[in-house]
N, CA, C and O atoms as a GROMACS GRO file, in nm:
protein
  548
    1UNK      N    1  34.760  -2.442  16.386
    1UNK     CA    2  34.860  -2.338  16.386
    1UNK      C    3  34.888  -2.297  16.241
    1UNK      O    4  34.888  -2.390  16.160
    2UNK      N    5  34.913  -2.162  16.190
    2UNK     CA    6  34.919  -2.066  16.073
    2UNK      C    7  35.039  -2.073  16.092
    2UNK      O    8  35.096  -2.087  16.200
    3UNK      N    9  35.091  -2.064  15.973
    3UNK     CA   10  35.256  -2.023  15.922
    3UNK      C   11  35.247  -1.894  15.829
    3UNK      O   12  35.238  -1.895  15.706
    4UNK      N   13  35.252  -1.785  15.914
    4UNK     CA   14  35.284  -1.668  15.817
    4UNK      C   15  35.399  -1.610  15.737
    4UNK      O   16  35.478  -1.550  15.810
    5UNK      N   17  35.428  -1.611  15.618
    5UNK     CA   18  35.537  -1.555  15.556
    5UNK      C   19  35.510  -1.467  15.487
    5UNK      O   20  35.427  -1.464  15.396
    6UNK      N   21  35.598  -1.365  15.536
    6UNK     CA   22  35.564  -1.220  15.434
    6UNK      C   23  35.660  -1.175  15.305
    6UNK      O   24  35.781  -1.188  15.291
    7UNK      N   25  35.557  -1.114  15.216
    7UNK     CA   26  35.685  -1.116  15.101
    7UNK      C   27  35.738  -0.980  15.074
    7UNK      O   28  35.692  -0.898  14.994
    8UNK      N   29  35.854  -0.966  15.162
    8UNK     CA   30  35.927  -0.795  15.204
    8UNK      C   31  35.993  -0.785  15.044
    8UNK      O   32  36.001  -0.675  14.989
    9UNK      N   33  36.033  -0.891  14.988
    9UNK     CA   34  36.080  -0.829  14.842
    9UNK      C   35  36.003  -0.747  14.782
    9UNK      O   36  36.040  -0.644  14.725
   10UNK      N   37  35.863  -0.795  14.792
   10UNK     CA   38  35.739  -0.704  14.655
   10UNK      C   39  35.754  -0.555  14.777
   10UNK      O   40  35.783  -0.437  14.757
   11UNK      N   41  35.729  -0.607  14.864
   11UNK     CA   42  35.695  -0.501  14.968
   11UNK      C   43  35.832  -0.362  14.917
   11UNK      O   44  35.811  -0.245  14.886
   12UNK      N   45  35.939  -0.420  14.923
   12UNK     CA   46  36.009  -0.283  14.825
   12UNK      C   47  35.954  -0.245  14.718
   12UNK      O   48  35.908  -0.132  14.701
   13UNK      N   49  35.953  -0.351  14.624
   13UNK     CA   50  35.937  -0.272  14.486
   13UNK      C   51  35.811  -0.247  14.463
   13UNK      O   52  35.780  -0.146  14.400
   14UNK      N   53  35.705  -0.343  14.516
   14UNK     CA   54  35.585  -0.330  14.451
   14UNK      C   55  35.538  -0.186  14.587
   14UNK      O   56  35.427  -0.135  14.603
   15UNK      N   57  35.596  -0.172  14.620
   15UNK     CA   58  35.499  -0.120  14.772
   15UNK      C   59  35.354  -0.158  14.817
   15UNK      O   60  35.249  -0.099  14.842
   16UNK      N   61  35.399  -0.285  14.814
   16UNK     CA   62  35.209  -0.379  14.884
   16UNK      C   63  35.327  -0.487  14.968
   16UNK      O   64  35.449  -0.500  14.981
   17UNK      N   65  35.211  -0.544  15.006
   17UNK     CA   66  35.302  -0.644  15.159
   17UNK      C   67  35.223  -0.760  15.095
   17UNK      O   68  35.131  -0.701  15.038
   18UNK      N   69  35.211  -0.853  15.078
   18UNK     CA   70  35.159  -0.992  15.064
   18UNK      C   71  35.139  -1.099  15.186
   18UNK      O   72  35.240  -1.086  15.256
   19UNK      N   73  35.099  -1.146  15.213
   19UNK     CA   74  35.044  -1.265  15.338
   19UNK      C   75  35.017  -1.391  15.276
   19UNK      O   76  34.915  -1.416  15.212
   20UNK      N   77  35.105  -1.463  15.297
   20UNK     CA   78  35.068  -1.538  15.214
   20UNK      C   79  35.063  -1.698  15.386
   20UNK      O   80  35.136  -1.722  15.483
   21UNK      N   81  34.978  -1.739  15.347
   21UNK     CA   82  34.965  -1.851  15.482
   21UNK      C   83  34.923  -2.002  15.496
   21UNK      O   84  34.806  -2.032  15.476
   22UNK      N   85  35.001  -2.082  15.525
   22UNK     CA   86  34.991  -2.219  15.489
   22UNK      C   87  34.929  -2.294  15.668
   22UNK      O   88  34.955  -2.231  15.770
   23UNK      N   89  34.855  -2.418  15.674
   23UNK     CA   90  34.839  -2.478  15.757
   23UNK      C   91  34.968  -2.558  15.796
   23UNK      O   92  35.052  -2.585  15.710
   24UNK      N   93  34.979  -2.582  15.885
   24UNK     CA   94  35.124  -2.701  15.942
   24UNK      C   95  35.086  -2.772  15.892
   24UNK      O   96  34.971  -2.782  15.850
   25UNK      N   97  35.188  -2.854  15.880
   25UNK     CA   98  35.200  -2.987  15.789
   25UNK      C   99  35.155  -2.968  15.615
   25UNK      O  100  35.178  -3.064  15.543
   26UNK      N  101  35.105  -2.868  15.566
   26UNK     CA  102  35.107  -2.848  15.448
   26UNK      C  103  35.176  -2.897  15.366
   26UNK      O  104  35.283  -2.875  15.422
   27UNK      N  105  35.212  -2.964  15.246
   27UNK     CA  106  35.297  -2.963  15.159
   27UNK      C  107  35.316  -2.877  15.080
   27UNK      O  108  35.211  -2.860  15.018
   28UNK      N  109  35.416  -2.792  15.035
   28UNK     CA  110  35.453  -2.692  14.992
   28UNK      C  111  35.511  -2.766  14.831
   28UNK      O  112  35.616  -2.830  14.834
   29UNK      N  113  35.444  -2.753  14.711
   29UNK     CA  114  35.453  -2.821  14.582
   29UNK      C  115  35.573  -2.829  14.543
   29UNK      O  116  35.636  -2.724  14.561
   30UNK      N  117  35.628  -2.908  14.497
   30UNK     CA  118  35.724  -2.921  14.385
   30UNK      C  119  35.764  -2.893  14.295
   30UNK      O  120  35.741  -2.970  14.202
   31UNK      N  121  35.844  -2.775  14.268
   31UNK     CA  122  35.916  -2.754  14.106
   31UNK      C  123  35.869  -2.868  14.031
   31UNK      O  124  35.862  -2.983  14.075
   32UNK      N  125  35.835  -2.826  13.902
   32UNK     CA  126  35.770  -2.882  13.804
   32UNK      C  127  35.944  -2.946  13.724
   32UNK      O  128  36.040  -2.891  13.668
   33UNK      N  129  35.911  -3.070  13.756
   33UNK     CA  130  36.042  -3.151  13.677
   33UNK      C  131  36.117  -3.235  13.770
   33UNK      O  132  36.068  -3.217  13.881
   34UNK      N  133  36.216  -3.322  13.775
   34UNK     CA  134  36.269  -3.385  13.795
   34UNK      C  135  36.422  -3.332  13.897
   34UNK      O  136  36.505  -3.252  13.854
   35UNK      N  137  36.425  -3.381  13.995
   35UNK     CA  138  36.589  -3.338  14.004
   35UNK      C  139  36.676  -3.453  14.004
   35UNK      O  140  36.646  -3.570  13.982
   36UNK      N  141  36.813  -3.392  14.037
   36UNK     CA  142  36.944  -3.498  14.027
   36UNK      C  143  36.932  -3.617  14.104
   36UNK      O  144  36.971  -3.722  14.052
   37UNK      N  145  36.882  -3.620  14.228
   37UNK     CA  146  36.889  -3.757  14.314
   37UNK      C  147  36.788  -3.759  14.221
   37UNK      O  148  36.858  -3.752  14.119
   38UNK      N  149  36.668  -3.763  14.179
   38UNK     CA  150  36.555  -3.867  14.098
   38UNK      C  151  36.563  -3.914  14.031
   38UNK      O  152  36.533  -4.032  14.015
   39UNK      N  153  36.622  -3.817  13.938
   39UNK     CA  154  36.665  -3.866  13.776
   39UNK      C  155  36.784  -4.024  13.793
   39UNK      O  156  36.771  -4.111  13.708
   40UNK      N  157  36.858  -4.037  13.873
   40UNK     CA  158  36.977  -4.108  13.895
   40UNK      C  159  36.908  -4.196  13.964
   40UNK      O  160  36.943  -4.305  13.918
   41UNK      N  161  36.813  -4.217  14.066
   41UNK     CA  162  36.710  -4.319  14.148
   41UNK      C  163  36.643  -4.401  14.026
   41UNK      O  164  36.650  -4.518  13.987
   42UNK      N  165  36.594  -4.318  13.996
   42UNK     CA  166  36.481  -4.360  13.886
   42UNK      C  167  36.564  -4.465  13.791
   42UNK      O  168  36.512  -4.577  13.782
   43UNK      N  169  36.673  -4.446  13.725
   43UNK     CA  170  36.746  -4.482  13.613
   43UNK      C  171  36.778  -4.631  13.638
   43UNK      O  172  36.746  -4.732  13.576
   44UNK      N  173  36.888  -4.607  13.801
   44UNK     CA  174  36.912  -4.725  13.872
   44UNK      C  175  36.817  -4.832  13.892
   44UNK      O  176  36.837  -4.953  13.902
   45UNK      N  177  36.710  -4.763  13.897
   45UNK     CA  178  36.592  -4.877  13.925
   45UNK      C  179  36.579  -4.972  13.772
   45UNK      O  180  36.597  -5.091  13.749
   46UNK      N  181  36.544  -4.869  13.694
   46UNK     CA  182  36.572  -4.911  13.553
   46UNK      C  183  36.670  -4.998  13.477
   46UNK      O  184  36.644  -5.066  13.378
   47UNK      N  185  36.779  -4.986  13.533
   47UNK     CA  186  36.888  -5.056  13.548
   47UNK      C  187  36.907  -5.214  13.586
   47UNK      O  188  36.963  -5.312  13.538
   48UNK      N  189  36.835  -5.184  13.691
   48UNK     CA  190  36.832  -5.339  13.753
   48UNK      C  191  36.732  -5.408  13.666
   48UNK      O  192  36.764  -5.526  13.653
   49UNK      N  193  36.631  -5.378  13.604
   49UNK     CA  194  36.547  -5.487  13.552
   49UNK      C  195  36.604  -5.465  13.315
   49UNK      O  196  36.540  -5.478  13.210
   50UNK      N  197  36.745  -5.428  13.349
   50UNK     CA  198  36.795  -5.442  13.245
   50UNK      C  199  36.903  -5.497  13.199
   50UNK      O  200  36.985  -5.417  13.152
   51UNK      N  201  36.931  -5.614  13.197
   51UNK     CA  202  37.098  -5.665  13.221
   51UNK      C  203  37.196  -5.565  13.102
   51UNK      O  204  37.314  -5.537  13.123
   52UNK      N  205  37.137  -5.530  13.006
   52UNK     CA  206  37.192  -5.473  12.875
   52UNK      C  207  37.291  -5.329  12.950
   52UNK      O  208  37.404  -5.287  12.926
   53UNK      N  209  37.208  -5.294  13.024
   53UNK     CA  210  37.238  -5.164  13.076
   53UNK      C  211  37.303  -5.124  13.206
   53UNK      O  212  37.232  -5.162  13.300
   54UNK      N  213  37.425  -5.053  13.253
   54UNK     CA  214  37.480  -5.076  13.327
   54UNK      C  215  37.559  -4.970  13.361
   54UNK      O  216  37.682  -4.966  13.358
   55UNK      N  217  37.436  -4.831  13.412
   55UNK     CA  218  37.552  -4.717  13.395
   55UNK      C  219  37.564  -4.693  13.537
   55UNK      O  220  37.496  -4.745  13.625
   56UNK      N  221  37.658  -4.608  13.553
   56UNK     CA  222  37.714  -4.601  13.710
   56UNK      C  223  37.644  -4.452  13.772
   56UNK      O  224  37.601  -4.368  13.694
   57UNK      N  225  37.639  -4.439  13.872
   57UNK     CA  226  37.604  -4.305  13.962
   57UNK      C  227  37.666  -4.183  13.884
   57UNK      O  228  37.596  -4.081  13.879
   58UNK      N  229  37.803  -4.181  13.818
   58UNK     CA  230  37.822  -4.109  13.788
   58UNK      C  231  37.814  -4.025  13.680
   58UNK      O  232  37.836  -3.905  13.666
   59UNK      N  233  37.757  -4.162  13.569
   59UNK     CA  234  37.734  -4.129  13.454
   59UNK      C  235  37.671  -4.109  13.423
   59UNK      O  236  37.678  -4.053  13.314
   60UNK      N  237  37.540  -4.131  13.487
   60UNK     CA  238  37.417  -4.096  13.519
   60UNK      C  239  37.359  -3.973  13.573
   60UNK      O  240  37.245  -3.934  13.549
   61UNK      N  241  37.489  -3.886  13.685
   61UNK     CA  242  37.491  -3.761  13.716
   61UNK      C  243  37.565  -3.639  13.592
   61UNK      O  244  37.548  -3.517  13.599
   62UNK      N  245  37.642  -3.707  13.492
   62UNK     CA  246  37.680  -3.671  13.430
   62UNK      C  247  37.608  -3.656  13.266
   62UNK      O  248  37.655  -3.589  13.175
   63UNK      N  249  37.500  -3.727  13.262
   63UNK     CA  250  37.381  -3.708  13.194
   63UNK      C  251  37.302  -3.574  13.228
   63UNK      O  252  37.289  -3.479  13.152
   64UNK      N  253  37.245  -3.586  13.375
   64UNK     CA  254  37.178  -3.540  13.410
   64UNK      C  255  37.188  -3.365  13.402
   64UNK      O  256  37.098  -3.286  13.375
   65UNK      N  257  37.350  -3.333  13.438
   65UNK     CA  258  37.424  -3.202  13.373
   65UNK      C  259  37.367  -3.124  13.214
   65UNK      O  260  37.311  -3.018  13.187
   66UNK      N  261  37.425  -3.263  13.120
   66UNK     CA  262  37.430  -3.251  13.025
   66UNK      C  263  37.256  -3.195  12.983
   66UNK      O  264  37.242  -3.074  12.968
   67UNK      N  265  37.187  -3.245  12.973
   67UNK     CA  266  37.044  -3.238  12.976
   67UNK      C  267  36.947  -3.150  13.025
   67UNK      O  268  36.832  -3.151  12.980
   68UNK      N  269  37.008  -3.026  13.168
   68UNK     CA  270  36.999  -2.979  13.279
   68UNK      C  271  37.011  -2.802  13.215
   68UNK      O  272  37.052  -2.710  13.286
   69UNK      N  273  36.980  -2.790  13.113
   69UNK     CA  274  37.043  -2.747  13.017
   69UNK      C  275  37.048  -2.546  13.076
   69UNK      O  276  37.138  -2.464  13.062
   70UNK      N  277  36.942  -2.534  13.125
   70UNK     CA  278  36.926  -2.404  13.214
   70UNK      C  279  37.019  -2.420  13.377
   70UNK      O  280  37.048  -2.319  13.440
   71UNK      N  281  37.042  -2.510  13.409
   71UNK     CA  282  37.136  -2.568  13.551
   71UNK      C  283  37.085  -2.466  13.620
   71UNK      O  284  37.128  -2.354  13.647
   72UNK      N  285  36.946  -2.543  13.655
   72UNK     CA  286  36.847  -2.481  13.746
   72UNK      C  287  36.797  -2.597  13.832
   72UNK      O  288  36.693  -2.604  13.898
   73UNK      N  289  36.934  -2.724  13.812
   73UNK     CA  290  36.888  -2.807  13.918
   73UNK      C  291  36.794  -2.900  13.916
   73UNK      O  292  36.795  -2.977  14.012
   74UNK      N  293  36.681  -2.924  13.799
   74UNK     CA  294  36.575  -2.979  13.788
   74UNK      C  295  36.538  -2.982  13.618
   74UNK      O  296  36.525  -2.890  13.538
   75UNK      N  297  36.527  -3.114  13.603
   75UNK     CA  298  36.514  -3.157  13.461
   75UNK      C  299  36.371  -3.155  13.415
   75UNK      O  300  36.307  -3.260  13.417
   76UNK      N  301  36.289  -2.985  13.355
   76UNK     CA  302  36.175  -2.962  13.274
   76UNK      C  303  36.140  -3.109  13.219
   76UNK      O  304  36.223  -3.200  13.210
   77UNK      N  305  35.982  -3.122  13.177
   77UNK     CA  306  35.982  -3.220  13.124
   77UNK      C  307  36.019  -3.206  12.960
   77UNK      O  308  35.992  -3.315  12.908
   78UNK      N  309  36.052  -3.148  12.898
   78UNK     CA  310  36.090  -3.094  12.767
   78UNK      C  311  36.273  -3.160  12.770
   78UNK      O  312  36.330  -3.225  12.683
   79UNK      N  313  36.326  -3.112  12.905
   79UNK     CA  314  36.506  -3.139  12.917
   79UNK      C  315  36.476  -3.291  12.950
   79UNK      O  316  36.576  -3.359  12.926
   80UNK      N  317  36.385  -3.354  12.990
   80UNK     CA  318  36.413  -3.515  13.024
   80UNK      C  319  36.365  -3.597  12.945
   80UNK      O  320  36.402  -3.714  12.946
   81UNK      N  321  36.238  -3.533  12.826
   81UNK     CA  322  36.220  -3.628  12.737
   81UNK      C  323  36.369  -3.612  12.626
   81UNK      O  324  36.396  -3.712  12.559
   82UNK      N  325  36.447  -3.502  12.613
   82UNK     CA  326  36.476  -3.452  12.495
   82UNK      C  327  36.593  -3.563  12.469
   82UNK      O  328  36.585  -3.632  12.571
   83UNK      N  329  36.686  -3.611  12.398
   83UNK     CA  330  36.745  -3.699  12.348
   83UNK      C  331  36.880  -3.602  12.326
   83UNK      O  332  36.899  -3.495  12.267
   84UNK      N  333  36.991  -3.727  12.431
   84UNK     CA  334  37.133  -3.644  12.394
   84UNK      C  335  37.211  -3.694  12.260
   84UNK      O  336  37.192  -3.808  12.217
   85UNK      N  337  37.316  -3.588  12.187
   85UNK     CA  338  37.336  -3.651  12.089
   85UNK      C  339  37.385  -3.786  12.078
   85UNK      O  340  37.368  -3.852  11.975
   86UNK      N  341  37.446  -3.830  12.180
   86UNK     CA  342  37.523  -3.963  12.170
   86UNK      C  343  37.367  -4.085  12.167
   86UNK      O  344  37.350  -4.189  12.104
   87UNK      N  345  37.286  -4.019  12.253
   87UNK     CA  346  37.152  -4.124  12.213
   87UNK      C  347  37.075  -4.163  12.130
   87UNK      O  348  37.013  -4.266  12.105
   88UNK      N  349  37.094  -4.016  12.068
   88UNK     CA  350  36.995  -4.015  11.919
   88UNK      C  351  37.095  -4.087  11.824
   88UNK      O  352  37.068  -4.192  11.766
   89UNK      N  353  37.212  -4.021  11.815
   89UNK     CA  354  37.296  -4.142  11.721
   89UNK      C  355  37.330  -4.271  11.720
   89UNK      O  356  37.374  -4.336  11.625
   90UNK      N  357  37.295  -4.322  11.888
   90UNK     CA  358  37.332  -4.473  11.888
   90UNK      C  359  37.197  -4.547  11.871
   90UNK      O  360  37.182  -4.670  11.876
   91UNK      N  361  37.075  -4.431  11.844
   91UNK     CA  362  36.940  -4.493  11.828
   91UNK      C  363  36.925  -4.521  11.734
   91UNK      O  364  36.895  -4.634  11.697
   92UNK      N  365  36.949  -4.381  11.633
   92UNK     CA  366  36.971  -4.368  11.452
   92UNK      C  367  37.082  -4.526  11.417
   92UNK      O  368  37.038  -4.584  11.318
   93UNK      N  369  37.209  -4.596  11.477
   93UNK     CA  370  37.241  -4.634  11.418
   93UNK      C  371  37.178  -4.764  11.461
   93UNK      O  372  37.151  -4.814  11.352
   94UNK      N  373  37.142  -4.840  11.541
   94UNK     CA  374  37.055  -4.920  11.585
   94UNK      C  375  36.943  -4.946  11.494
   94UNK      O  376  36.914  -5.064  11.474
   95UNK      N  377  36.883  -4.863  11.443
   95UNK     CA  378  36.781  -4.850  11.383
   95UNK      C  379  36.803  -4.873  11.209
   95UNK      O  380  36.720  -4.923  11.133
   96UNK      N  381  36.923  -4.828  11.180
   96UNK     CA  382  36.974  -4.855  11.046
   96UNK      C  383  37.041  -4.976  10.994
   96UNK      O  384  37.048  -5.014  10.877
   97UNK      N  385  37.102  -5.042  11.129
   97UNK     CA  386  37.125  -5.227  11.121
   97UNK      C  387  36.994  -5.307  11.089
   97UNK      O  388  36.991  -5.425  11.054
   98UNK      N  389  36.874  -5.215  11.110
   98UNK     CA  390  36.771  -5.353  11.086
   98UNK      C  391  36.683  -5.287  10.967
   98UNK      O  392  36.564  -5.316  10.957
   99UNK      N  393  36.750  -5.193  10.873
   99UNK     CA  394  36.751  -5.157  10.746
   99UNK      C  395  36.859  -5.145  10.629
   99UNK      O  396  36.939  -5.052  10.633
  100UNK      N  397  36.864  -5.242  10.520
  100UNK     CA  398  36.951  -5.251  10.488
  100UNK      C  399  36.980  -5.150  10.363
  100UNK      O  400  37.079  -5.150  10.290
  101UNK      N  401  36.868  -5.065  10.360
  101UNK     CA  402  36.901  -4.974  10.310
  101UNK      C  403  36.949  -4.836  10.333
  101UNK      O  404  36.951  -4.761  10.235
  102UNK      N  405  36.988  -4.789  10.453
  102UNK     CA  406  37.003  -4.718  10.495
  102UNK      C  407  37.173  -4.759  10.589
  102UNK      O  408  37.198  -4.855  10.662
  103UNK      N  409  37.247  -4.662  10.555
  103UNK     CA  410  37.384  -4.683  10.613
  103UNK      C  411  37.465  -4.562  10.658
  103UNK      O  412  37.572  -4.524  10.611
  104UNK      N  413  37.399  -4.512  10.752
  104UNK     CA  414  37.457  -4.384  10.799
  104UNK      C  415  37.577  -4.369  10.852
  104UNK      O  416  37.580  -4.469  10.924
  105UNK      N  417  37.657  -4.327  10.863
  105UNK     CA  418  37.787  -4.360  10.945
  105UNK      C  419  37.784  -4.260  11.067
  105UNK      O  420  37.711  -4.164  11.043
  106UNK      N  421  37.837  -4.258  11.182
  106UNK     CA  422  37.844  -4.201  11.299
  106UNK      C  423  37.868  -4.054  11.294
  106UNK      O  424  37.832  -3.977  11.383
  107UNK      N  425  37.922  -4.024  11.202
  107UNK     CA  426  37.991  -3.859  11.161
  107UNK      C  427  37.859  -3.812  11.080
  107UNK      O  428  37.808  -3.710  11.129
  108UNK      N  429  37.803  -3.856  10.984
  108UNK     CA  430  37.698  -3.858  10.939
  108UNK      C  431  37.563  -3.828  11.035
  108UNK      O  432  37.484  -3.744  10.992
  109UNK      N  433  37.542  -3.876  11.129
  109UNK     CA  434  37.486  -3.872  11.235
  109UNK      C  435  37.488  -3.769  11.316
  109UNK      O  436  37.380  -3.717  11.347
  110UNK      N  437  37.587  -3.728  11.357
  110UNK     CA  438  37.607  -3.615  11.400
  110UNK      C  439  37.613  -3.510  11.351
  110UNK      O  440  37.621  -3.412  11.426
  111UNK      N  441  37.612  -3.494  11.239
  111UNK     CA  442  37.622  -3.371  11.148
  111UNK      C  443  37.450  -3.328  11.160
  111UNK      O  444  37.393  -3.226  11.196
  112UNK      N  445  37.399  -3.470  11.106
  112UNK     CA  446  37.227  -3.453  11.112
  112UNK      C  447  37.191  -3.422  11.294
  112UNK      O  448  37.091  -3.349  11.292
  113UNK      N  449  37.212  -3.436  11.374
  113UNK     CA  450  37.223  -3.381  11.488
  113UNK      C  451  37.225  -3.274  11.494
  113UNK      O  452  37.143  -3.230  11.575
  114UNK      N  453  37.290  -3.194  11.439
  114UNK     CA  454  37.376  -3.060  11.532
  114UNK      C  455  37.301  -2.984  11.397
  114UNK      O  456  37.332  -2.865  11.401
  115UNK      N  457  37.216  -3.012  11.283
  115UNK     CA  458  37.171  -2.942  11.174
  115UNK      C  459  36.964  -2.953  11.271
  115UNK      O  460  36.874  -2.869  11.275
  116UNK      N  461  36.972  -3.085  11.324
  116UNK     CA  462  36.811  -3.086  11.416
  116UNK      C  463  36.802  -2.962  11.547
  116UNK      O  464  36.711  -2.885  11.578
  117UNK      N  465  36.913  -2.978  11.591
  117UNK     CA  466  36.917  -2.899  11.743
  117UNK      C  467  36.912  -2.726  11.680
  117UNK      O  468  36.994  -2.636  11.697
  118UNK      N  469  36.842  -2.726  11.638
  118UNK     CA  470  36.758  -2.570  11.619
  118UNK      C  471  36.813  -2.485  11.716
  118UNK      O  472  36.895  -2.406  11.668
  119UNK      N  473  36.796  -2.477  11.829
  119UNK     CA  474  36.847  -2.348  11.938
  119UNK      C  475  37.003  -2.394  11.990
  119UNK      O  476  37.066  -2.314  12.060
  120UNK      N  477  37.071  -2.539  11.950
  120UNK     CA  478  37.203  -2.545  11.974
  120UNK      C  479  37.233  -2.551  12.104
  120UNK      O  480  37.339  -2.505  12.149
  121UNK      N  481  37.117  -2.626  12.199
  121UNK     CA  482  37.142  -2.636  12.345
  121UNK      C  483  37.215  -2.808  12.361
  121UNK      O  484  37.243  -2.865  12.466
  122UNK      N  485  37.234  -2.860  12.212
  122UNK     CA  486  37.280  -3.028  12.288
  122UNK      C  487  37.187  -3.125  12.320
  122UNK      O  488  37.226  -3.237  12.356
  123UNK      N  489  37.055  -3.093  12.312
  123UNK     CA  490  36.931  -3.158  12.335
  123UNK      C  491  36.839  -3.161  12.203
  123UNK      O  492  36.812  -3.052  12.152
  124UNK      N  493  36.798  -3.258  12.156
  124UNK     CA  494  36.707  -3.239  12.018
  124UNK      C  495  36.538  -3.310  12.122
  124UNK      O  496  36.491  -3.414  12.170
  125UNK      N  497  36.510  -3.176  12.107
  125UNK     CA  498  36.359  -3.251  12.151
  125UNK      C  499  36.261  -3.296  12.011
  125UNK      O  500  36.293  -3.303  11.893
  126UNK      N  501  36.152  -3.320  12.068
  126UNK     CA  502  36.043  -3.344  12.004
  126UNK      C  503  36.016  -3.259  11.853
  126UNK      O  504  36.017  -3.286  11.733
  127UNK      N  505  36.000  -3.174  11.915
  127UNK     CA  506  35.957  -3.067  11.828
  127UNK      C  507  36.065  -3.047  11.747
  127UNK      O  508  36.051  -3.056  11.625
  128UNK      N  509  36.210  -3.011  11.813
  128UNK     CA  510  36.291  -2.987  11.695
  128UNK      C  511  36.303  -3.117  11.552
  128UNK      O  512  36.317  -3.092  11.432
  129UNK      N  513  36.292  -3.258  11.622
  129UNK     CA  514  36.275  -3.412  11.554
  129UNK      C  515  36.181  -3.397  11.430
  129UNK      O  516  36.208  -3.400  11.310
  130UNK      N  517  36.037  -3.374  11.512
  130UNK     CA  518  35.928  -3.344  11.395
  130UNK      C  519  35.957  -3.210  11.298
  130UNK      O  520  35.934  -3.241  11.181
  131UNK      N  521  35.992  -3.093  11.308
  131UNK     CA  522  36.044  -3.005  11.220
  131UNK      C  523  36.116  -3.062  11.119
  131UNK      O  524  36.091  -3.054  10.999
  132UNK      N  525  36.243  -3.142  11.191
  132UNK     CA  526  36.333  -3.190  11.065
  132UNK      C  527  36.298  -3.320  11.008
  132UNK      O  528  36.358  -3.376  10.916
  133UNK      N  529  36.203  -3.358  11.065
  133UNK     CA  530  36.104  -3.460  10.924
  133UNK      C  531  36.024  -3.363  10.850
  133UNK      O  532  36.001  -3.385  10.732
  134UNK      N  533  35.989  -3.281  10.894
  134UNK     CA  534  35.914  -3.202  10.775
  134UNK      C  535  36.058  -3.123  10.703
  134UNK      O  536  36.062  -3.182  10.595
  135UNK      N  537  36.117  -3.075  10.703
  135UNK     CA  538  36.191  -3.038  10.639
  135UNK      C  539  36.280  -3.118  10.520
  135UNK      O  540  36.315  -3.078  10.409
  136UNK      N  541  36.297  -3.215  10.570
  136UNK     CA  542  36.332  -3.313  10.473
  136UNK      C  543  36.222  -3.430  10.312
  136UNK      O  544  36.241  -3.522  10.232
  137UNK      N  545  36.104  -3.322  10.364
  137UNK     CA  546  35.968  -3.362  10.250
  137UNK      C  547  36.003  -3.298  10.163
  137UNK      O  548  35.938  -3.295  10.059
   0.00000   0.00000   0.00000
């Protein structure tokens, strides 16, 4: 059995009709990225094989917002690798206890934050990270 769906939107504007037709039982693909129940599944799981770590459903949904940054429901892989500021600073200062030359303070941190986040979405990805090591040569 055929599953026909027609696409009457183009059919206005474009004036062509489209056919587009799947077998039953088909799987119909997945938005590219992550959503809210996953992201929060996934974490929990993570959770359990971490005694250090211990965040709740909610804070975890409340990440997931934060990060979600288009709130299109589904975390790009760009929005789920990208690092929130409170992470990058508690990473940066983590990282500066087991250098004793280096003594950043938390305000400090954030300043260098919010000078990395290039487009000012709250997320410092990759790319913006590597820019501001080159910038600082």
């Amino acid at each position: 059995m055929k599953i026909v769906i027609l696409a009457l939107g183009l059919t206005v504007v474009l004036g062509t009709t489209f056919i587009v037709t799947a077998e039953e039982g088909a799987v119909t693909p997945e938005p590219s990225g992550v959503t809210k129940q996953q992201f929060v599944k996934t974490r929990l799981e993570w959770a359990k094989k971490n005694p250090d770590w211990n965040p709740t459903r909610e804070e975890l949904e409340a990440e997931f917002d934060q990060r979600d940054v288009n709130k299109d429901g589904i975390l790009s892989p760009v929005e789920e690798k990208s690092k929130l500021k409170k992470q990058w600073v508690n990473q940066q200062l983590k990282w500066a206890e087991k250098n004793p030359h280096w003594n950043p303070t938390r305000e400090e941190l954030e300043k260098r934050f919010d000078e990395l986040d290039a487009n000012k979405d709250g997320l410092l990805t990759e790319e913006e990270q590597a820019a501001g090591k080159k910038s600082k040569k």
